[in-house]
Residue, then its C-alpha position, 0 to 999 in steps of 0.5 A: x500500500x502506498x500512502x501519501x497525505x498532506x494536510x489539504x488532500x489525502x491519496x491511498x493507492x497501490x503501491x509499485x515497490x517490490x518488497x522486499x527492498x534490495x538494500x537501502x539505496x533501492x528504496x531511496x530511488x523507488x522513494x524518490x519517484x514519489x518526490x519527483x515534483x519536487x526536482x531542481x527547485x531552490x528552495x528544496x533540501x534533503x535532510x537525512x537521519x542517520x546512519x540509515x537514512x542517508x543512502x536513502x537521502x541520498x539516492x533522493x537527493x541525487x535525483x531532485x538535483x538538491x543538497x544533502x545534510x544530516x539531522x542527527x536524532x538519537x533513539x532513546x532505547x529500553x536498556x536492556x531491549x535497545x530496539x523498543x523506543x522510549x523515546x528519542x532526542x535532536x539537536x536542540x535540546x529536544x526531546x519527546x518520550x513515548x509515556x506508554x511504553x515507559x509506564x507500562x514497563x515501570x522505566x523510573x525517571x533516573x533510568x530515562x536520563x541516563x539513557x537520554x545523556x548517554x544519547x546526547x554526548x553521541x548525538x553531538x559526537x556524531x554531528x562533529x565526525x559527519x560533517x568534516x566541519x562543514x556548517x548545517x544547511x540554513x533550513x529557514x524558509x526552505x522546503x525541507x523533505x526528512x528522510x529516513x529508511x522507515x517508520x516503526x514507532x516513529x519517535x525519531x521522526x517525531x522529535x526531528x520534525x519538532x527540533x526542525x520546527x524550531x529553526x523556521x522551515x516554510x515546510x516539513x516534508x517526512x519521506x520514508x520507503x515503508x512504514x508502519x500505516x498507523x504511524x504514517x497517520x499519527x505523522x500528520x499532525x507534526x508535518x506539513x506532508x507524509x509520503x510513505x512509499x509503502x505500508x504493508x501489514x501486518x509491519x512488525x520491524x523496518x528491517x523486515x523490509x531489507x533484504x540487506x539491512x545492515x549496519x552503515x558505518x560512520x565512515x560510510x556515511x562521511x563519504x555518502x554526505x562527501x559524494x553528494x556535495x561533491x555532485x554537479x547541481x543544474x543552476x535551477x538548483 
């Protein structure tokens, strides 16, 4: 199923995706073919979060003719259970907490900011190493499209597109290749516009969508951000 909603219209239709996808530099091209009507406008950027957004940033942002950058969010995980979120933290000081999940596990307080000052000495860690010194991409008054490699839970998506927020965007697009199509719902009240590529059911994990979901390196994802800074933009761009 590929869902697609912005807050003025909402389109449900089949999807075109081979699930599943190869690795995540296919389901960045089959999600940039829902973004083509956005190609080689100025005002457009693509912020990927990483480690697993960026080649599909990437691939997205290769095909709009649009620059790439990162919007480093850090899951805050169960310890213990590290892939079950309780929440997550931006750049920004911001921070969102999925309450469910932590009254119905009994997480005390102290144990949430452990967890989140862990997460922020590698939040600021990582957007020190991914960029080479290079400066964030100015967001003020631009459309931005906030990619990820899928939605689960989608804290992380939620809290980014809240610290974005904060810096003036005109717009906040979220573009993923697959999600959860409760999560893609619950996406509509933070951003301007949801594009989900493909939301099969029953979604359990995004990794059960990847034939190859492995683990991207904080090398691997220097070079993909050097690669794309390094690509020729037409001057409509």
């Amino acid at each position: 199923m590929n869902y697609y909603h912005d807050r003025r219209k909402e389109r449900v239709s089949r999807g075109t995706a081979t699930m599943p996808y190869r690795d995540r530099f296919e389901a960045g091209r089959v999600l940039a073919s829902e973004l083509r009507h956005l190609a080689n406008r100025p005002d457009v950027i693509v912020l990927a979060l990483p480690r697993g957004g960026v080649p599909v940033g990437y691939e997205v942002a290769k095909e709009l003719n649009a620059p790439l950058d990162v919007f480093v969010v850090r899951k805050l995980g169960v310890p213990g259970h590290e892939e079950l979120a309780m929440g997550a933290l931006a750049s920004g000081g911001v921070r969102v907490l999925n309450e469910n999940v932590i009254r119905s596990l009994g997480i005390p307080d102290r144990v949430v900011d452990m967890v989140a000052a862990n997460e922020q000495r590698e939040l600021e860690r990582r957007e020190r190493q991914y960029r080479d010194g290079r400066p964030p991409l100015d967001v003020r008054g631009r459309t931005v499209i906030l990619v990820d490699d899928g939605l689960a839970t989608g804290s992380s998506m939620r809290v980014a597109v809240r610290a974005l927020r904060s810096k003036n965007p005109a717009r906040i697009i979220v573009a993923v290749p697959v999600a959860s199509g409760d999560t893609c719902a619950e996406l509509e009240s933070e951003a301007n516009q949801v594009i989900c590529a493909a939301t099969p059911e029953p979604f359990w994990a995004v990794g059960q969508w990847y034939t190859d979901f492995s683990q991207m390196s904080d090398e691997e994802v220097r070079d993909l951000l050097r690669q794309a800074a390094s690509l020729p933009k037409s001057k409509a761009a």
